[in-house]
C-alpha positions as CSV (number, residue, x, y, z in Angstrom):
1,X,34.8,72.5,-18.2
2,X,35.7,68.9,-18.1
3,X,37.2,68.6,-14.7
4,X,34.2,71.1,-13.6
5,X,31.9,68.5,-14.6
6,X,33.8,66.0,-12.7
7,X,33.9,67.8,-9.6
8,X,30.4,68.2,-9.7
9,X,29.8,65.0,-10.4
10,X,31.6,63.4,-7.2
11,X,30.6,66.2,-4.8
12,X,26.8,64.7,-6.5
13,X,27.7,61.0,-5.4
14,X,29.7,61.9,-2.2
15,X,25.9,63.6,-0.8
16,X,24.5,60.7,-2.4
17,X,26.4,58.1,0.0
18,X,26.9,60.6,2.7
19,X,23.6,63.2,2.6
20,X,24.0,66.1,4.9
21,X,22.0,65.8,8.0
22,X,22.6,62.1,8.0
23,X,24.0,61.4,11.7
24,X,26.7,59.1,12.7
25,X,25.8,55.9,14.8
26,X,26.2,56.2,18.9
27,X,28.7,53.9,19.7
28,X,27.7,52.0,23.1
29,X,30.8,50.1,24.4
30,X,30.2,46.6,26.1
31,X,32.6,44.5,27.7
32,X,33.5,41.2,28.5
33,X,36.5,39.2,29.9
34,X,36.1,36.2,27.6
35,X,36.5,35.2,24.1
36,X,34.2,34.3,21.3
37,X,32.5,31.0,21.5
38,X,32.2,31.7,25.3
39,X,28.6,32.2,27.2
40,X,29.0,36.1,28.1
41,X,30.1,36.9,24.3
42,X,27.2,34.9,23.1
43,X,24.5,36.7,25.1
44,X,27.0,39.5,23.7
45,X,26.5,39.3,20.2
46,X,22.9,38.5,20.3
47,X,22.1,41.9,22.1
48,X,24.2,43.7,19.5
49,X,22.3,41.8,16.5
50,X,18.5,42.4,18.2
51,X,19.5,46.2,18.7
52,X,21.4,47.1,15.7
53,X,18.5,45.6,13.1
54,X,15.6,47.1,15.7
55,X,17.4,50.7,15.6
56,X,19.2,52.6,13.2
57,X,21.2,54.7,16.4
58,X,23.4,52.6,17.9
59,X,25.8,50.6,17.3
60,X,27.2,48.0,20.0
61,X,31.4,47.3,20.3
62,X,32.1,44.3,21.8
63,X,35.5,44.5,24.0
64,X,36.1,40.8,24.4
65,X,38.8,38.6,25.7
66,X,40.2,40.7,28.9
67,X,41.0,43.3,26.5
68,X,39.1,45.8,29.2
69,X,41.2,43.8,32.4
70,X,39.2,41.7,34.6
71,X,35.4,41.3,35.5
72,X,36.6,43.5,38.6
73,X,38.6,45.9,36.2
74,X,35.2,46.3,34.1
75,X,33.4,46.8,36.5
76,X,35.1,49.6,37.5
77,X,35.3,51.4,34.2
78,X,31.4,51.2,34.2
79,X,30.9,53.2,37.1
80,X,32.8,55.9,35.5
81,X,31.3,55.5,31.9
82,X,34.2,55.0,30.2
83,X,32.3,51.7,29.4
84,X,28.9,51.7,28.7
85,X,27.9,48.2,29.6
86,X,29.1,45.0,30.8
87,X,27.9,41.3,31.3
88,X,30.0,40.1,34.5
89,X,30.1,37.1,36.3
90,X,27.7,38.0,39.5
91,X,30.9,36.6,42.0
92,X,32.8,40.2,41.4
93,X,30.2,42.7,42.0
94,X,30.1,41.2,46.0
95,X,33.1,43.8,46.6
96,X,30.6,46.3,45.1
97,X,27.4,45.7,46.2
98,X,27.4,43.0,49.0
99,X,24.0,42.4,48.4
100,X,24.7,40.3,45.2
101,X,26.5,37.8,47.5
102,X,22.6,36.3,48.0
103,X,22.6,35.2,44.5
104,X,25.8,33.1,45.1
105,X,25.1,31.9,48.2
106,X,26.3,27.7,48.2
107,X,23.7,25.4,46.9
108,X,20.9,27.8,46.8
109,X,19.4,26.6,43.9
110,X,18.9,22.6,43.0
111,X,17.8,23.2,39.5
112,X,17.7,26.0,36.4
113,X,13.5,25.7,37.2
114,X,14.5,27.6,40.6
115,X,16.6,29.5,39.4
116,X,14.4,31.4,36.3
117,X,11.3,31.3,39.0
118,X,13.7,33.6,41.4
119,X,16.0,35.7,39.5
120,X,13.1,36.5,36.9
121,X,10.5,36.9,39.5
122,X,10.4,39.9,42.5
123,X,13.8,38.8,44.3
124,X,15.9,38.7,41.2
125,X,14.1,41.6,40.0
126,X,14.6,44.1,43.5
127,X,18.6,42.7,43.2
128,X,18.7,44.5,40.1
129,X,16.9,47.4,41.4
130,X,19.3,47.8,44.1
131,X,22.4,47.8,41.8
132,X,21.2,51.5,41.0
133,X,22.5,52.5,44.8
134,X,26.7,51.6,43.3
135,X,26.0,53.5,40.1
136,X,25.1,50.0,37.7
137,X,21.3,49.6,35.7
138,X,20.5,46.1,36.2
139,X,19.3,44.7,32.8
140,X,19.2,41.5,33.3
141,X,20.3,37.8,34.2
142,X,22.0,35.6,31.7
143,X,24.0,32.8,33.6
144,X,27.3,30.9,33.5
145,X,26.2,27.8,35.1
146,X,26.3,25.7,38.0
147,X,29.8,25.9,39.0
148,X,31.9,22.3,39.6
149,X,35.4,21.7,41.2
150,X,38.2,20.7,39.0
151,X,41.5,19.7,40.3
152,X,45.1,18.5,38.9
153,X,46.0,16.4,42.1
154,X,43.9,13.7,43.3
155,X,40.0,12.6,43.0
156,X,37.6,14.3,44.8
157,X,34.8,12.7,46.1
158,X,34.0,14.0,49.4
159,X,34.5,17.6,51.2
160,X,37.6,16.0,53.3
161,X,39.3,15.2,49.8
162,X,39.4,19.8,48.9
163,X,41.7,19.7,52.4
164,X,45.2,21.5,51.3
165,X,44.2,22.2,47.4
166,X,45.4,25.7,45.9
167,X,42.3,26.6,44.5
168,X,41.7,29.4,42.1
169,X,38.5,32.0,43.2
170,X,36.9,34.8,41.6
171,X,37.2,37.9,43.2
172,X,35.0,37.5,45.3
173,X,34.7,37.5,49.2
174,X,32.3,35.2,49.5
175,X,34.0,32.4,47.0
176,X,37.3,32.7,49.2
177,X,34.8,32.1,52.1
178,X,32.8,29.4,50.5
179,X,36.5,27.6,49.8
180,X,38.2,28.4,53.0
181,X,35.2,27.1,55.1
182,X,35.7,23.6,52.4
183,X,39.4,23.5,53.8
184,X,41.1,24.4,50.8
185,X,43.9,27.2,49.9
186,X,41.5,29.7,47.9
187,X,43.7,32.3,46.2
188,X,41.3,35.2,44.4
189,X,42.6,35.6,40.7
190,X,41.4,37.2,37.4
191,X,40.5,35.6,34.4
192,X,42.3,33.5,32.3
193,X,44.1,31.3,34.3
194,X,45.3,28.7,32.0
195,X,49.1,29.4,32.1
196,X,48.5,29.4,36.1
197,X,47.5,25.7,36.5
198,X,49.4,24.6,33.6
199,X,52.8,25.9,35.7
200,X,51.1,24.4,38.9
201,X,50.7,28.0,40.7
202,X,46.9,26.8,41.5
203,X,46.2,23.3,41.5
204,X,42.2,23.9,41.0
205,X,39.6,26.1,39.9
206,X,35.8,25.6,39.5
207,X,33.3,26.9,36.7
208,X,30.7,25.7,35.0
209,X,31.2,23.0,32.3
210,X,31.3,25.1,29.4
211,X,34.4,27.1,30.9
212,X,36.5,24.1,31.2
213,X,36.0,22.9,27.7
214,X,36.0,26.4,25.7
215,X,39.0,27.3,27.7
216,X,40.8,24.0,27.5
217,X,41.5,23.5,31.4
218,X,41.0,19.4,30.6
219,X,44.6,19.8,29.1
220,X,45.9,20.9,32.8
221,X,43.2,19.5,34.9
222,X,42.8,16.0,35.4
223,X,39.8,15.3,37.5
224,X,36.6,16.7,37.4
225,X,33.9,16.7,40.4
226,X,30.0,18.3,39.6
227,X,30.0,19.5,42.8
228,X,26.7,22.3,41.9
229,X,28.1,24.4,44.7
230,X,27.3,27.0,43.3
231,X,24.9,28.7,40.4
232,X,27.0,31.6,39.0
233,X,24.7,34.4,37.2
234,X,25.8,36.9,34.8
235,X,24.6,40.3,35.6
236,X,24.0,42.3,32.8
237,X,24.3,45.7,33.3
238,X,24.8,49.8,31.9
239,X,26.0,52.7,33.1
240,X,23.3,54.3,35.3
241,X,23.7,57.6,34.2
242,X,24.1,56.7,30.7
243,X,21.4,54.8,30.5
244,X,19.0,57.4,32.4
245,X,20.5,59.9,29.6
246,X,18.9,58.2,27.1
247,X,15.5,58.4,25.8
248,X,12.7,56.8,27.8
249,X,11.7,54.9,24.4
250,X,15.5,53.6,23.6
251,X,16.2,52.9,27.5
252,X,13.1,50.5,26.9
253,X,14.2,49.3,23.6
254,X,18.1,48.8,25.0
255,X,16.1,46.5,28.1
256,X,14.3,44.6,26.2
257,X,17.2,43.7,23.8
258,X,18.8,42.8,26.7
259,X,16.4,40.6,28.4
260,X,15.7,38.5,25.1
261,X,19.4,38.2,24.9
262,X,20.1,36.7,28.3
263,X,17.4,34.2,27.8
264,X,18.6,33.3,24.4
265,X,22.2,32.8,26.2
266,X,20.5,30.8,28.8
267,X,18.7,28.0,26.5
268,X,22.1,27.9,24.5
269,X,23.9,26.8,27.6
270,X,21.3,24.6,28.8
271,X,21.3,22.7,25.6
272,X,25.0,22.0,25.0
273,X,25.3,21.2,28.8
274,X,25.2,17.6,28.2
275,X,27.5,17.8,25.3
276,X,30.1,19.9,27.3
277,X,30.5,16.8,29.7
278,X,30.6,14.2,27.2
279,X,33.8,16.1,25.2
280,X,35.2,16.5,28.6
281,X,35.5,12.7,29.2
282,X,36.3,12.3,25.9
283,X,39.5,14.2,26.1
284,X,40.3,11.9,29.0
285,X,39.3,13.9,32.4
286,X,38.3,11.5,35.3
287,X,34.7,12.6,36.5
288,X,32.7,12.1,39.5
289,X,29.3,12.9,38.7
290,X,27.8,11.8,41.5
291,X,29.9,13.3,44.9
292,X,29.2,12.9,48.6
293,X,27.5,16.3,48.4
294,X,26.2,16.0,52.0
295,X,29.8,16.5,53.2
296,X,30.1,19.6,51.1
297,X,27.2,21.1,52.5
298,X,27.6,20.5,55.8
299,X,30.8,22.0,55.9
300,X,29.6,25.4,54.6
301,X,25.9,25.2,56.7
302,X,27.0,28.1,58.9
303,X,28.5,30.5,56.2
304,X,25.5,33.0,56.8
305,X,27.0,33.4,60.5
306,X,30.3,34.9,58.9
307,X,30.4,38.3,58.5
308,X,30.2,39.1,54.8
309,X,26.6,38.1,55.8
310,X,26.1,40.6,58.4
311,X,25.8,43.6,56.4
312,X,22.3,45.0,56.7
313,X,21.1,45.0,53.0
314,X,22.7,41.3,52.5
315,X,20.8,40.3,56.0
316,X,17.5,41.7,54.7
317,X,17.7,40.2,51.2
318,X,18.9,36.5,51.8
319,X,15.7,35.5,53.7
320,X,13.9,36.6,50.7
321,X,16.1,34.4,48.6
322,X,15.4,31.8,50.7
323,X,12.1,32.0,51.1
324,X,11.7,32.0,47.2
325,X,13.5,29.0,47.0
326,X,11.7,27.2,49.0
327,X,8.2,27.7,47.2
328,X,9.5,26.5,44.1
């Protein structure tokens, strides 16, 4: 009677903690190719906290750190669902959808005013739409940054001075372009790429100024030029078909999450900017802040003549870029 009683009193507490009916969490799988600290795993982790204590259905995995592969790699693994959702770097999705290649067209934007007015206004807005044609829902844009040469050879102050340098791109056609056109050597490589310039493989890369400081590159890189050449997005994105499966009032919910995410991401990189630099010439880099940018853009003023511009959708889309740029 005693061990009765017992059973019956843990099959009691095991309904208690587990009540039948109750259903187990959807799992939605995101990736990312960088590590914690870094600006795609913190616009990450905020959409995970603002949908996992506004719904009691999902549950967001991070996949962090390359453990997916590359942007490229993850990318891929979104278009078959085998990943649910990603926020990438917006250089990779050019081999995707060309289109995108308007967003990282050289010195489009001169300031982050420009670039909210745009990419949160109609043009960003019918890029996103138009992600849908490659199999991707376009949530949002949260942002890596205004992108700036580093190099482990020589100062670099004008466009004559990239001549020769073995530069590390994204993979990206329009980023080998953008680097051929400056003279350089652009080789297209995945992220990290630490042990690459630290072994002299590449003598240069460029990102934004949080890359270079989260990921140590001042340790292998000696001088640093902000050259602006470019305003690198994240695109943050779901599987299409998984996220038209969904119910119209989570797909909403899972948007909105998203959106409030990215713009938390973007203040947070906005406002540690400034420190980013200051750490960086405190662990002894040699900065130009103030480059001969004329020679930079004159060198790449007839990049929309090449043909990774030619492509109908990108020809049609990159006037309206443009155009939007201009009003601001």
């Amino acid at each position: 009677m005693r061990k009765l009683l017992t059973t019956i009193t843990l099959l009691t507490f095991a309904l208690f903690i587990h009540p039948i009916g109750a259903h187990a969490k959807t799992i939605i799988k995101l990736g990312v190719v960088t590590k914690p600290g870094s600006a795609q795993n913190v616009c990450a982790e905020k959409f995970k906290e603002l949908l996992e204590s506004r719904s009691d259905k999902y549950e967001v995995k991070i996949y962090h750190s390359a453990s997916l592969g590359t942007e490229t790699e993850i990318l891929q693994q979104i278009q078959m669902n085998t990943v649910h959702m990603g926020i990438i770097t917006s250089g990779p999705f050019d081999v995707f959808l060309p289109e995108v290649r308007v967003i990282d067209y050289p010195f489009l934007f001169a300031n982050y005013e420009q670039v909210d007015s745009v990419l949160d206004g109609k043009p960003g807005q019918l890029l996103l739409k138009k992600l849908e044609k490659v199999g991707f829902k376009g949530l949002a844009f949260s942002e890596n940054g205004f992108r700036h040469l580093t190099n482990n050879k020589r100062p670099v102050h004008t466009a004559d001075d990239v001549k020769g340098l073995k530069i590390r791109v994204m993979e990206s056609v329009l980023h080998k372009e953008l680097w051929r056109l400056l003279g350089a050597n652009p080789t297209p490589m995945g992220w990290p790429i630490y042990t690459e310039l630290q072994q002299g493989t590449i003598d240069a890369q460029e990102n934004p100024l949080w890359v270079i400081w989260t990921y140590k590159l001042y340790e292998v890189q000696k001088y640093l030029t902000l050259t602006h050449h470019v305003y690198s997005a994240h695109i943050d994105i779901a599987n299409l078909k998984w996220f038209n499966s969904l119910p119209k009032e989570d797909q909403q919910l899972i948007k909105n999450c998203m959106l409030e995410a990215a713009h938390y991401q973007r203040r947070w990189n906005r406002e540690n900017e400034a420190n980013f630099l200051k750490k960086l010439k405190e662990a002894g880099m040699i900065v130009d802040e103030h480059p001969e940018l004329k020679s930079f853009r004159e060198k790449v003023k007839d990049i929309q003549k090449l043909s990774i511009f030619q492509a109908k959708g990108v020809k049609e889309l990159l006037p309206i870029f443009l155009e939007a740029v201009k009003q601001q």
